[in-house]
LOVEXKOL-669450 format. One line per field, with one value per residue (C-alpha): residue number from 1; residue in three letters; x, y, z. Coordinates in nm, 4 decimals. Example, Ala and Ser with C-alpha at 12.3 -4.5 7.8 and 13.67 -1.06 7.14 Angstrom:
i	1 2
aa	ALA SER
u	1.2300 1.3670
v	-0.4500 -0.1060
w	0.7800 0.7140
END
This chain:
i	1 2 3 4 5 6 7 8 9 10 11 12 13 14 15 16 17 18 19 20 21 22 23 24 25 26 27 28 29 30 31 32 33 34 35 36 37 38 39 40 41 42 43 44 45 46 47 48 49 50 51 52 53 54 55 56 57 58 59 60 61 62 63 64 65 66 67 68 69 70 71 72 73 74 75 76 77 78 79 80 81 82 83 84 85 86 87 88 89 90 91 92 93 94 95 96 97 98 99 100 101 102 103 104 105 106 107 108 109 110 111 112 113 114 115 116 117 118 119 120 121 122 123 124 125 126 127 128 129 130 131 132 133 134 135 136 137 138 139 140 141 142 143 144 145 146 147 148 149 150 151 152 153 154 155 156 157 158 159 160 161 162 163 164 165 166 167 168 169 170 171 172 173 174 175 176 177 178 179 180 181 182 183 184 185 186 187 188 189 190 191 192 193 194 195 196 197 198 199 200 201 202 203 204 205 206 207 208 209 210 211 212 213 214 215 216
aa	UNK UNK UNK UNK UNK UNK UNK UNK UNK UNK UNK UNK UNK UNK UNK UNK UNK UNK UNK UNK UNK UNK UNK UNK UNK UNK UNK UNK UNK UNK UNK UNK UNK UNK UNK UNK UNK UNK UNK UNK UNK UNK UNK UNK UNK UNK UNK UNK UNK UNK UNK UNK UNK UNK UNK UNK UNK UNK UNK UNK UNK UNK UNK UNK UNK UNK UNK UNK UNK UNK UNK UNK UNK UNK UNK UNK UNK UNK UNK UNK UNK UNK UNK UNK UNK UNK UNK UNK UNK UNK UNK UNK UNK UNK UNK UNK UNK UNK UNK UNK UNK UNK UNK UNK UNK UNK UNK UNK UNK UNK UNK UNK UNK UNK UNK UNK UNK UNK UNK UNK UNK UNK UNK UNK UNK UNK UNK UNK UNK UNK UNK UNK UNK UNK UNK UNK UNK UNK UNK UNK UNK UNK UNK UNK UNK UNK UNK UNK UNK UNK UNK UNK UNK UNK UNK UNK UNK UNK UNK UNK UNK UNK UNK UNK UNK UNK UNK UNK UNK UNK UNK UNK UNK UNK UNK UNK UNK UNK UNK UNK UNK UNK UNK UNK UNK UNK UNK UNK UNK UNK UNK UNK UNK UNK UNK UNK UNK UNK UNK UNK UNK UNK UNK UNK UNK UNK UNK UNK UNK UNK UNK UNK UNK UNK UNK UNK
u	-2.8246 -2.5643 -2.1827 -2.0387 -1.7349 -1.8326 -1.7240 -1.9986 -2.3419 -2.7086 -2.6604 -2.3048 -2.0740 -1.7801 -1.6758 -1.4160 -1.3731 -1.0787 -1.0283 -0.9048 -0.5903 -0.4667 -0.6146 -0.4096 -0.0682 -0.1591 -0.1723 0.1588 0.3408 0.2461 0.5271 0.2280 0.1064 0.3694 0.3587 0.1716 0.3700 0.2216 0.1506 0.3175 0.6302 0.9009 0.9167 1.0937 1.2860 1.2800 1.5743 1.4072 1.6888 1.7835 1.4263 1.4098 1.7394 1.6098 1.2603 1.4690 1.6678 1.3747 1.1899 1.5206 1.5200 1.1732 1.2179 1.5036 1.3789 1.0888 1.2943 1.4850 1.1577 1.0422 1.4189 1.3415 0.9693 1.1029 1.3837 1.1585 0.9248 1.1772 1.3566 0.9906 0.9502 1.3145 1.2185 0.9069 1.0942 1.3541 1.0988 0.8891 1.2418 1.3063 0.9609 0.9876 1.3670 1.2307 0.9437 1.2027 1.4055 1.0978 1.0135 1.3798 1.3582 1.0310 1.1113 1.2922 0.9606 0.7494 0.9703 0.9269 0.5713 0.6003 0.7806 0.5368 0.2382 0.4064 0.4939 0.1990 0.0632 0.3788 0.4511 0.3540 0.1476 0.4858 0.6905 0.4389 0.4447 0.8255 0.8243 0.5769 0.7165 1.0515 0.8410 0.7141 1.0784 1.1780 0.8811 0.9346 1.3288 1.2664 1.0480 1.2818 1.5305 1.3183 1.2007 0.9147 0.8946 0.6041 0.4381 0.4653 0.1352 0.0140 0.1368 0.1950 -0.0052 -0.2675 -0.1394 -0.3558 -0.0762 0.0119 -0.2889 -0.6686 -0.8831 -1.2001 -1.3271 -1.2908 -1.2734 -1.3223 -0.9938 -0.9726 -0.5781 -0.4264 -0.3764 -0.5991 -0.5493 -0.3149 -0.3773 -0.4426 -0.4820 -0.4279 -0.6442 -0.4710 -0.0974 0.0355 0.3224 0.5278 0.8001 1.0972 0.8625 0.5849 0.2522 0.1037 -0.1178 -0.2203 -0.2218 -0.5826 -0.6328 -0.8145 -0.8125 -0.8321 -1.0275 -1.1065 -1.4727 -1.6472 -1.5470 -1.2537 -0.9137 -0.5889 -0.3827 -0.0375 0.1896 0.3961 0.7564 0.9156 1.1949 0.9109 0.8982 0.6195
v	-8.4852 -8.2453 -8.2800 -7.9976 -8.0589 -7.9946 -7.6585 -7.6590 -7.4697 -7.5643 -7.4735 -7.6446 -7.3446 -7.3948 -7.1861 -7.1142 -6.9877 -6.8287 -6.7964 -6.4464 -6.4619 -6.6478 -6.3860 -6.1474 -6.3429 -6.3837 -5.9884 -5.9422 -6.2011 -6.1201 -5.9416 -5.7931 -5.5315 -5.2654 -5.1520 -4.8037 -4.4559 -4.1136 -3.8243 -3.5594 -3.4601 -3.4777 -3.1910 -2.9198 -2.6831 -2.3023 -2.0699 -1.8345 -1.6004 -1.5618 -1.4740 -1.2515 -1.0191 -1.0825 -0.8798 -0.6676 -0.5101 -0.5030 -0.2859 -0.0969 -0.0261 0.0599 0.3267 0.4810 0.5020 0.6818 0.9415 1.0055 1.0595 1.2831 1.4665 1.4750 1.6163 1.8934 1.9718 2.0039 2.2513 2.4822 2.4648 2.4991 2.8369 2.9401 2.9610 3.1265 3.3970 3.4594 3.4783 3.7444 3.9214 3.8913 4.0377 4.3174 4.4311 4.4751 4.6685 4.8977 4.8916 5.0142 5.2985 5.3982 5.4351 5.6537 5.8812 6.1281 6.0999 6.1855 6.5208 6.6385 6.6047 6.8031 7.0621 7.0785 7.1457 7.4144 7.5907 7.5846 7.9358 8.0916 7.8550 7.9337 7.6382 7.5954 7.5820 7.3698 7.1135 7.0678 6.9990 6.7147 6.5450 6.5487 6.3937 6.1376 6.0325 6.0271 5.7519 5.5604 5.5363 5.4320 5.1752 5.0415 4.9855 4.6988 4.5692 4.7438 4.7376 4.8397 4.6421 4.7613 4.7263 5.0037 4.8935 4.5534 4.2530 4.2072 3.8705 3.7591 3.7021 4.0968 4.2459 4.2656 4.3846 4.5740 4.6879 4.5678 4.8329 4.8016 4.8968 4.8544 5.0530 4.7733 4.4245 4.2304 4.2131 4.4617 4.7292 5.0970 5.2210 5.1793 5.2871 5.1530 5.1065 4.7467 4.6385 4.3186 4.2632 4.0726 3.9101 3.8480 4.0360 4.2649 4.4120 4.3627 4.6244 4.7760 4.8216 4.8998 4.6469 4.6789 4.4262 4.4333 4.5126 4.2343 4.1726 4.4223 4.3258 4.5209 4.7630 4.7457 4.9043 5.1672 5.0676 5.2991 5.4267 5.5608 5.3035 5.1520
w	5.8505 5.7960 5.9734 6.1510 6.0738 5.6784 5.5485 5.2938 5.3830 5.2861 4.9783 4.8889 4.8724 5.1095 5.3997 5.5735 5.9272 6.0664 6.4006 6.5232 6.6442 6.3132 6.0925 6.3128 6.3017 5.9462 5.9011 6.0809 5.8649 5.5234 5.3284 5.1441 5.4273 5.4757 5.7946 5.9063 5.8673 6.0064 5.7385 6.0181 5.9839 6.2704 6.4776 6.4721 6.6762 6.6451 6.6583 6.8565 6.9835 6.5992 6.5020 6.7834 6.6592 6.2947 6.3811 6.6245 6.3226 6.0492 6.3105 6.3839 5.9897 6.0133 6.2488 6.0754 5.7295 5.8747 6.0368 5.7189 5.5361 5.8301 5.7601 5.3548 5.4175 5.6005 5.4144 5.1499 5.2809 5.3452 5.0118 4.8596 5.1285 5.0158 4.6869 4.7014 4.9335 4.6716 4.3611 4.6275 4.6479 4.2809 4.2130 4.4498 4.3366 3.9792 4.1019 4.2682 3.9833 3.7551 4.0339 4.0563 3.6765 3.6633 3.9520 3.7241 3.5384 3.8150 3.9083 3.5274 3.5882 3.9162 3.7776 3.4769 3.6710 3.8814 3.6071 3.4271 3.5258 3.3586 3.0551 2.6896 2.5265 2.2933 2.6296 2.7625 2.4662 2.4468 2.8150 2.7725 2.4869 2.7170 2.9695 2.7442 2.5747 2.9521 3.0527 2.6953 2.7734 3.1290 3.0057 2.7295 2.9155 3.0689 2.7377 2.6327 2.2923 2.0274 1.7984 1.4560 1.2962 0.9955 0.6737 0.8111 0.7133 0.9906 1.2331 1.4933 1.7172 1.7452 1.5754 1.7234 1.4262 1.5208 1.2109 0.8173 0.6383 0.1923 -0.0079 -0.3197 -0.2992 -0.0435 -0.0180 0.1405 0.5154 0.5260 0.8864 0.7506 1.1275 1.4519 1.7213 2.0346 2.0259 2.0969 2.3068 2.3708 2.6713 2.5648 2.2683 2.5209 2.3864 2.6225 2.4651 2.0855 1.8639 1.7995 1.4372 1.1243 0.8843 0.4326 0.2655 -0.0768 -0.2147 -0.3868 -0.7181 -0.7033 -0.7016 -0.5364 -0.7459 -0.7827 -0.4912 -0.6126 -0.5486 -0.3564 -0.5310 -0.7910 -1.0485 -1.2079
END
């Protein structure tokens, strides 16, 4: 029969009971068991009148960029309506200046048709070839210039070829007529030059120009 008071069980291994409150005391005295911390960290206060000024002057900023891009906007539109107004003005001063140039024109024309009944065709001839120097001059003296084109060697730039034409007497490419007279403004093409273009026969090759001051 076994003894209470034996700490070994039925089958010979020893236990040990401990009561409660010793296993507490225990737990409290061991150096080993650091004592419990919170995770959380301490509160803190908030400077709330300083936040309060802080979003006070971003929205303050806020509002005032905005109006200057509201200012910039509109200044913009009218310097974009300025300039359209001037280049309208620009546009319509040249035409005036062009009309104010042909005017003379148009009263030489007047003054041809009136006298018409009592002109000889000679008469009648000089006073439209004054006419015409009177129009070319007017136009001139904007810029108008023609673009020089028979003899010349065709160039797709001035030239619009509408017919090849075999030539066994010219260089290849070279315009023997024109049929519409180009012009250019200030080097700005107009209109191209309608022309006539030489190009050789098959199996032909050019002849030699003859130099001008009648050599060989």
């Amino acid at each position: 029969m076994s003894d209470p008071r034996d700490p070994k069980d039925a089958d010979g291994n020893v236990e040990y009971e401990l009561d409660a409150d010793a296993a507490e005391s225990s737990a409290v005295a061991s150096p080993e068991s650091p004592p419990e911390t919170s995770g959380a960290a301490p509160p803190t206060s908030l400077d709330v009148p300083a936040l309060t000024q802080q979003l006070a002057r971003a929205l303050a900023e806020k509002d005032e960029l905005r109006q200057s891009l509201i200012r910039l906007q509109a200044d913009f539109a009218n310097y974009r309506k300025r300039i359209e107004r001037e280049r309208l003005e620009d546009a319509q001063r040249a035409v005036a200046r062009l009309i104010a140039e042909l005017l003379p024109v148009l009263d030489a024309f007047e003054r041809a048709l009136a006298a018409h009944d009592d002109a000889t065709y000679e008469d009648y001839r000089k006073g439209f070839e004054l006419i015409y120097r009177q129009l070319w001059d007017a136009l001139a003296h904007f810029g108008l210039e023609r673009i020089e084109a028979e003899g010349k060697r065709f160039d797709p730039h001035y030239h619009q070829a509408i017919e090849r034409v075999e030539s066994a007497d010219h260089e290849d490419g070279t315009v023997l007529e024109v049929l519409r007279q180009g012009y250019k403004l200030r080097e700005k093409v107009l209109r191209p030059a309608t022309v006539r273009v030489a190009v050789h026969p098959a199996g032909t090759a050019p002849k030699p120009q003859r130099r001008a001051n009648g050599g060989n």
